[in-house]
N, C-alpha and C positions, 0 to 999 in steps of 0.2 A: 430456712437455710437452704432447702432442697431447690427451692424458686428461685433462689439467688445464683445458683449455680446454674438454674437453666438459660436466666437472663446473660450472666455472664457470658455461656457457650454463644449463645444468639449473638449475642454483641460480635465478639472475635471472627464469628461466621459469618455475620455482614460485613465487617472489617476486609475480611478477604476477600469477600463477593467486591466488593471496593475498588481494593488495588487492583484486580485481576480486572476490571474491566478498565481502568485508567492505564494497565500494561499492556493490554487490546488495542486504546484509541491513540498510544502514539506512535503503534506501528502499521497503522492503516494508512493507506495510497489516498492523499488530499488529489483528487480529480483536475483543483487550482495547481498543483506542481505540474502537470503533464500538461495541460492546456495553456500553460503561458510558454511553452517553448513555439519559437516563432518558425517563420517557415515553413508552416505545415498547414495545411488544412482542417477544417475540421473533424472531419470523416474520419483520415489518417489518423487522428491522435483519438480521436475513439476508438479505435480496431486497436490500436498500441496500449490506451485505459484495460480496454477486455481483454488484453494479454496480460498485461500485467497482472492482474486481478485474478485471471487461474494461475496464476505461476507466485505463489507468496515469496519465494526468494527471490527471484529477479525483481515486485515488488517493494523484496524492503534495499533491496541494493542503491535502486532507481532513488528512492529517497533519501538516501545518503548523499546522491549522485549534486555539483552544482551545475548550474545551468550550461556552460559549456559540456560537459559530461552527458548529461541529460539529453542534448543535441544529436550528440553524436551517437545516443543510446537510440534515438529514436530515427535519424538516418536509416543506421545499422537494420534496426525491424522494419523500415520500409525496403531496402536494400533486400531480407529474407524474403521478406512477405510476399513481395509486389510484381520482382521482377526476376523473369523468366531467364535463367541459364543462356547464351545464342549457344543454338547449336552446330 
């Protein structure tokens, strides 16, 4: 009976290992969403990936984001990023 109870706890414990890692993969940055916005180079929209990628919130925003959005999210960090204030 003791056994039964351990198999049990084990089952419910992978069960959660489970979910938690299926509530991980759909809020991870598909690399395909950034790189099909057009107008951009490649380079650019890898420097904008590895922003993303430290910054989990702007990450899960971006994903939400549709592709006009997306655009103009990735303008905007060229905009930041790239170009110098005139002074």
């Amino acid at each position: 009976m003791c056994e039964d109870d351990g198999v049990e706890k084990l089952s419910e414990q992978i069960g959660d290992v489970a979910l938690a890692i299926q509530s991980i993969g759909k809020n991870q940055l598909d690399v395909n969403s950034l790189y099909t916005v057009e107008g951009f180079d490649e380079i650019t929209l890898g420097d904008a990936f590895d922003h993303l990628v430290q910054n989990e919130m702007l990450a899960k925003a971006f994903i939400e984001k549709n592709a006009n959005l997306r655009k103009i999210w990735v303008q905007n960090f060229v905009n930041q990023h790239y170009y110098s204030p005139a002074c």
